[in-house]
Each structure stands twice: as structure tokens, then as C-alpha cells.
C-alpha positions as CSV (number, residue, x, y, z in Angstrom):
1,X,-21.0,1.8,20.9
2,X,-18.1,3.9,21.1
3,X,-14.9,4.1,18.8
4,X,-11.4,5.8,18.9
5,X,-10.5,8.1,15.7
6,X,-7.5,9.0,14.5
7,X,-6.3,10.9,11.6
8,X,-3.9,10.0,8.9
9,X,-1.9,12.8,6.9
10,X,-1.7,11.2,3.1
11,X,0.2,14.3,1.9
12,X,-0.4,18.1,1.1
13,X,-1.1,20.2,-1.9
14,X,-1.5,23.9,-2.8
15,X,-4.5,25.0,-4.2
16,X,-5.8,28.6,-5.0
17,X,-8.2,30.6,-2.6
18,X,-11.3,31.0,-4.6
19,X,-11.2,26.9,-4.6
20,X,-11.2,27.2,-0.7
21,X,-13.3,30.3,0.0
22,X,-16.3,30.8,-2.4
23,X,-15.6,34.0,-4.8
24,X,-12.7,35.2,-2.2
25,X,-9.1,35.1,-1.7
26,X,-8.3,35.7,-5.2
27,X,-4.1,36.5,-4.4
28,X,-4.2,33.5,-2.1
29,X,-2.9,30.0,-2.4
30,X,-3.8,27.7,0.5
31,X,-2.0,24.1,1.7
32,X,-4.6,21.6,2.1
33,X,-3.5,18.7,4.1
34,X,-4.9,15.5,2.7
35,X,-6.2,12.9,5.3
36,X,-7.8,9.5,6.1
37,X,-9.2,8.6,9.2
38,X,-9.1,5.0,11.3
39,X,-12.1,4.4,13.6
40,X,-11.8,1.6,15.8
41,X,-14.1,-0.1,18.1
42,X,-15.5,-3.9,19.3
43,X,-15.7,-5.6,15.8
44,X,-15.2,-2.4,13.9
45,X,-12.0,-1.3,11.9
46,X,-13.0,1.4,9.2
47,X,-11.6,3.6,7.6
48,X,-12.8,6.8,5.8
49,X,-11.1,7.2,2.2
50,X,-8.4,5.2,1.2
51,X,-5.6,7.5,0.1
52,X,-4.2,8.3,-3.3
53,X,-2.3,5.3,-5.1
54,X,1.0,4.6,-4.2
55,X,2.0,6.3,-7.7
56,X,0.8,9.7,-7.7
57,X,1.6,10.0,-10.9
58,X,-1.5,10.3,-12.9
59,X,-3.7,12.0,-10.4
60,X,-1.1,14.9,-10.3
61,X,-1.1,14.9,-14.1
62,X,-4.8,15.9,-13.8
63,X,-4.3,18.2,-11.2
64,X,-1.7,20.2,-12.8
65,X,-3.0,20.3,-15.9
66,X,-5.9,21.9,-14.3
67,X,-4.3,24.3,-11.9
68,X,-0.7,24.0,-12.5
69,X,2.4,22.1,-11.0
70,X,2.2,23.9,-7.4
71,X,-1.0,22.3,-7.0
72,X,0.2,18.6,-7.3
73,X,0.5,16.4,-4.2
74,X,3.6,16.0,-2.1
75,X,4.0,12.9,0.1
76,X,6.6,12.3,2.2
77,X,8.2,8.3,2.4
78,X,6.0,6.2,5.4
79,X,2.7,8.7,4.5
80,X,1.3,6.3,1.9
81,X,-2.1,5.1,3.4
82,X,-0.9,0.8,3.6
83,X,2.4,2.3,5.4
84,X,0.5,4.1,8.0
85,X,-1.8,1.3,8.6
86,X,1.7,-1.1,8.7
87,X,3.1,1.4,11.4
88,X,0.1,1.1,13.6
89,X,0.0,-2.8,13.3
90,X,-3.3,-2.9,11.3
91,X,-4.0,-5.8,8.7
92,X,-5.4,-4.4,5.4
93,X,-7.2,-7.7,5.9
94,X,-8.7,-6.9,9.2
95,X,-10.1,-3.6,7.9
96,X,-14.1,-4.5,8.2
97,X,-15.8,-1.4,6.7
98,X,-14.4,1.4,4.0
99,X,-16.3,4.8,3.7
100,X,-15.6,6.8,0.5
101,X,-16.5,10.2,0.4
102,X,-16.4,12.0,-2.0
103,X,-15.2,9.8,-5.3
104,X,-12.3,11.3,-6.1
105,X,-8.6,9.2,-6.8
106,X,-7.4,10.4,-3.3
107,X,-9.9,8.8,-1.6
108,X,-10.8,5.5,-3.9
109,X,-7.2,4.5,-5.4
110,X,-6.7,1.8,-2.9
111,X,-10.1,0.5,-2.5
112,X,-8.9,-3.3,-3.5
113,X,-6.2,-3.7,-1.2
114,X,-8.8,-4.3,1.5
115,X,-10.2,-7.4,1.0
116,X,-12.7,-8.1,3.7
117,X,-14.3,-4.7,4.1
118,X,-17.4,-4.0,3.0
119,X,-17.5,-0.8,1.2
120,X,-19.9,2.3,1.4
121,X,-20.7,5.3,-0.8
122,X,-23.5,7.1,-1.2
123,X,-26.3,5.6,-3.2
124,X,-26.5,9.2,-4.7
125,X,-23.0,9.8,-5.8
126,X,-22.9,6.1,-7.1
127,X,-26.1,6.8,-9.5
128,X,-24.4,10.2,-10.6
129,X,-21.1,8.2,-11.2
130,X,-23.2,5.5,-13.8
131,X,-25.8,8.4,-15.0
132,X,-22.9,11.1,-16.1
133,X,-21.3,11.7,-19.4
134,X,-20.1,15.0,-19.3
135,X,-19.6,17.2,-16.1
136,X,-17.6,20.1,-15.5
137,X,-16.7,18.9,-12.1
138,X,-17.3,15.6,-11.7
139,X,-14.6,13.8,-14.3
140,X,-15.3,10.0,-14.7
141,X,-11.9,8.6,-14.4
142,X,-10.7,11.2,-11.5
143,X,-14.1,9.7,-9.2
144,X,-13.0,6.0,-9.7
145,X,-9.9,4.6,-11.6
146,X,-11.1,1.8,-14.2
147,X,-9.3,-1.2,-12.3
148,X,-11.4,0.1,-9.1
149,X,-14.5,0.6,-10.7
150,X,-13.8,-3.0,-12.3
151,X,-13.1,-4.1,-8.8
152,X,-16.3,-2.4,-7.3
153,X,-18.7,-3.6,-9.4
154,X,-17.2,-7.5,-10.3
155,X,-15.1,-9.0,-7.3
156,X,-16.7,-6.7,-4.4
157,X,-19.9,-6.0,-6.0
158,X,-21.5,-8.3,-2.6
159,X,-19.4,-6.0,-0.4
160,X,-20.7,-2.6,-1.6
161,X,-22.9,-0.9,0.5
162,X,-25.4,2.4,-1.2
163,X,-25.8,4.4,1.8
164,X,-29.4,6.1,2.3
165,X,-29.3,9.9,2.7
166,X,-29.3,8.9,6.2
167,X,-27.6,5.5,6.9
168,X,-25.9,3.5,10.0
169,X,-23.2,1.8,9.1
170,X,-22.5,0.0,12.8
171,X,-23.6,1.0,16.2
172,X,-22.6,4.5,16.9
173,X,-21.2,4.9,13.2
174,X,-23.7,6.9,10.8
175,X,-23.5,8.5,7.8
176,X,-25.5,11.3,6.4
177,X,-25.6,12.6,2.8
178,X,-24.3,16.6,2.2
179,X,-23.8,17.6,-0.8
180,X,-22.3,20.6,-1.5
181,X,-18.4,19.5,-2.7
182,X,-19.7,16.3,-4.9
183,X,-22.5,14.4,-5.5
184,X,-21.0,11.6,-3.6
185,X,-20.6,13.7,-0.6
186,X,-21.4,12.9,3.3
187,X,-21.0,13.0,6.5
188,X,-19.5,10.2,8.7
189,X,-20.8,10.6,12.5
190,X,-18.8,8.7,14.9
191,X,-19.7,8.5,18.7
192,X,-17.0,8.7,21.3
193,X,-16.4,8.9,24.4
194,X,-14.4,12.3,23.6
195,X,-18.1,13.4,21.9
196,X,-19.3,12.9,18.3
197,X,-16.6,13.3,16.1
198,X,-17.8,14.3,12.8
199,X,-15.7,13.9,9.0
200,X,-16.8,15.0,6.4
201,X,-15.5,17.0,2.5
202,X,-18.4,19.6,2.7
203,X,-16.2,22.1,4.0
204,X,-12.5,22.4,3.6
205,X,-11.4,24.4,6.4
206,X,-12.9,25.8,10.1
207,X,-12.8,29.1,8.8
208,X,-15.5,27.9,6.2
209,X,-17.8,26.3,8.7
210,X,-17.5,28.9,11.7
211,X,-18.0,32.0,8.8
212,X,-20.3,29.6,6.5
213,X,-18.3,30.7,3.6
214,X,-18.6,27.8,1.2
215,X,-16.0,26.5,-0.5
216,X,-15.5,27.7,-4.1
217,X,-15.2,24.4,-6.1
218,X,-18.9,23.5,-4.3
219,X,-22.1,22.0,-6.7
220,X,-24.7,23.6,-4.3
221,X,-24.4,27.0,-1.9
222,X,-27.4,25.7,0.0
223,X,-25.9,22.0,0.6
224,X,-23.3,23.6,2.0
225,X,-24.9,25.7,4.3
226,X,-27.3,23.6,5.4
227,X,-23.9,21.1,6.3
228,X,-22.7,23.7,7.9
229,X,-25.0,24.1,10.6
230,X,-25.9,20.4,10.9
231,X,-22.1,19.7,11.6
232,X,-22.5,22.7,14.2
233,X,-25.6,21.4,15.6
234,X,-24.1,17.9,16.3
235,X,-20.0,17.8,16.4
236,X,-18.0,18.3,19.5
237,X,-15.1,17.4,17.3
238,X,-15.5,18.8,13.4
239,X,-13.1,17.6,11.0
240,X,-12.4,17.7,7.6
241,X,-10.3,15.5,4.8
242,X,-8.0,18.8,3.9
243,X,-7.7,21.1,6.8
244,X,-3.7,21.7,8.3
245,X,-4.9,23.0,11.5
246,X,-6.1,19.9,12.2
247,X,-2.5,18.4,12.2
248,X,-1.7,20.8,15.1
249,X,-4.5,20.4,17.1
250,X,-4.0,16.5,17.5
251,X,-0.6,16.6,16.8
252,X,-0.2,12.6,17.8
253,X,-3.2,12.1,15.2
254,X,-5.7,11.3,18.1
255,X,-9.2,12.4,18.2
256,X,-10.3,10.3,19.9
257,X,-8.9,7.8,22.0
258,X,-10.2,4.0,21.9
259,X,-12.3,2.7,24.5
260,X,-10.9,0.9,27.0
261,X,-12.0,-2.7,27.1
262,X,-14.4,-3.6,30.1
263,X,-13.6,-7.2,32.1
């Protein structure tokens, strides 16, 4: 099976260099670009992440409280995850699969406004989620909102999907746990016919994979590098949820185009 990708820019945000680059760039602030990405193929519409909520208001209330006001998201009018699907002519309904990694609100805010999908997240980072009381980075209600942890676990509950350390998810769609940035974290391995595309929050940036510096705000040095070189061992296209170059190398938002239908 193959699938076309494309990415979706949610919005950016500054953050400070030792978040990006492990014990470096202390004078630096960085722009992450936040994204989602839509993979498409015969009886598949998924997406990975979800976006933030429509109002950023409370996630950026956390965010600057922990790092200050330049760090809280800006989004632009139309970049709002349910727009961009809109503009492309993609039902929320028609959505059949939604891949959260990590837990965090700008990934899992709009989880219930897809109906029909079934939903998958790492069986780890769901046990750490229920097991957790106090963590210095892995905050309860910044992982999951309570209405989507109510929706998660009541109305989809037959629609959620634990994924294995190493999963497949459809044909020529697998996922692989990584570590590193969350419990929660993975991998999502799409094939194309433009190569495996690989997504993934383990890294932030290409300077952190091709240097394997590790990101700073990282659970586990030797997650990350072992990521790190799996991603390099397998991806002809390595991407990430944050990284701005990425918006200039496929400046339309294509990865990967979708296959072309055989008669």
C-alpha cells in the first residue's frame, strides 16, 4: 500500500535553545513550527495529531507561565486544523484513523471532532498518563484535556487503539514506539511511492538528527539516540511535528504525492 502525505502548519512558537538542543544554545531562542500531517491512501484518511483547540487560550496560559509570553503560540486565521481539512475538501467524518503522538494539548485538543476514526497512542504513554501523579514533565491536564480524556475513555473507548512498541496500523502505515521527548512518544512510518516518509516528536529539528544532539526537554538521552539512527536507517523523507525548514522544503505542503488510482 502506498499513501500521499502532506503537512499542515497549526502555527509557530518561540522557545529557548537549551529546550531544542540538549545543554546548548543558551543565548538562543528558536521558532518551532507546529504541524499535523494528512496521509491518504485506498480506505485510509489519517491524520497524525490533531492540532491545538480552536481557543488557544489555556494552552498558552501554561506555556507562558512556564517560559514566558514569547513562547506562546501564534496562529494565523484558516491554520486551525478543521479549516485546513475544510480547504482541502476533507470530511472530519471521513477521517478513518487518528495518531497522537506525543499527548500533549497541541496534538489531542480536537480528538472528538472526528467521529469515525479510530484512535491510536501508544499503549505505553497511555499507562503513564493513568499511572502518574506528579511529573516534572509530563503535566496531566497539558497531555489530555478533561472533556477529551472523558471522550477517550466513555464515547470512543471501542475506537482507541494501544499501539505495541511496534504496531501496524494499515498496510504500509506502522508505528514504532521512541521515547525520548514523552512517554507517549513514536514514530509513524508511512510508505510511499516518494520513499518511507517518517514523523515523528523525538527530535525537533534536522540539525538534532544529522548531529544526534538530543533535544533538551528529552526524558531519555539513549531513546533519543537510538531514534535517531533508526529514523536514519529507514527514512528517505524525515520529518518532524516542529521543524520550519520543513515549510520551505515542501513549500505546497506535499511530501508525498497520492497515488494515482489504477483502472
Amino acid at each position: 500500500m502506498r499513501y500521499g502525505v502532506r503537512l499542515l502548519h497549526l502555527g509557530d512558537g518561540d522557545v529557548p535553545g537549551p529546550e531544542v538542543y540538549w545543554m546548548s544554545d543558551w543565548d538562543h531562542w528558536y521558532r518551532l513550527a507546529f504541524q499535523a500531517f494528512l496521509v491518504q491512501g485506498p480506505g485510509v484518511t489519517a491524520l497524525i495529531g490533531t492540532g491545538p483547540a480552536e481557543d488557544l487560550t489555556p494552552m498558552n496560559r501554561q506555556w507562558a507561565g512556564f517560559l514566558g509570553e514569547r513562547a506562546a503560540m501564534r496562529r494565523e486565521a484558516g491554520q486551525w486544523l478543521p479549516d485546513q481539512l475544510a480547504a482541502l475538501g476533507v470530511d472530519r467524518a471521513d477521517v478513518t484513523h487518528v495518531l497522537l503522538t506525543p499527548l500533549q494539548l497541541y496534538t489531542t485538543s480536537n480528538v472528538p471532532l472526528f467521529p469515525n476514526a479510530r484512535i491510536g497512542l501508544t499503549e505505553r504513554g497511555w499507562t503513564h498518563f493513568h499511572r502518574t501523579h506528579a511529573h516534572p514533565h509530563d503535566d496531566r491536564w497539558s497531555s489530555l484535556p478533561p472533556d477529551v480524556l472523558a471522550y477517550l475513555t466513555h464515547e470512543a473507548w471501542d475506537r482507541v487503539r494501544l499501539l505495541a512498541d511496534e504496531d501496524e496500523v494499515a498496510p504500509g502505515l506502522r508505528t514504532w514506539w521512541t521515547g525520548s521527548h514523552h512517554r507517549a512518544s513514536m514514530a509513524v512510518e508511512i510508505d510511499t511511492d516518494a520513499g518511507v516518509v517518517t514523523v515523528t516528536d523525538a527530535y525537533f529539528t534536522r540539525r538534532n538528527l544529522d548531529t544526534d544532539h538530543p533535544i533538551g526537554i528529552c526524558e531519555n538521552i539513549y531513546e533519543a539516540l537510538a531514534a535517531h539512527a533508526r529514523v536514519r536507517d529507514v527514512a528517505d523523507h524525515a520529518l518532524t511535528l516542529y521543524d520550519p525548514d520543513q515549510l520551505d522544503r515542501y513549500p505546497d505542503g506535499i511530501v508525498a504525492p497520492a497515488p494515482v488510482a489504477r483502472s
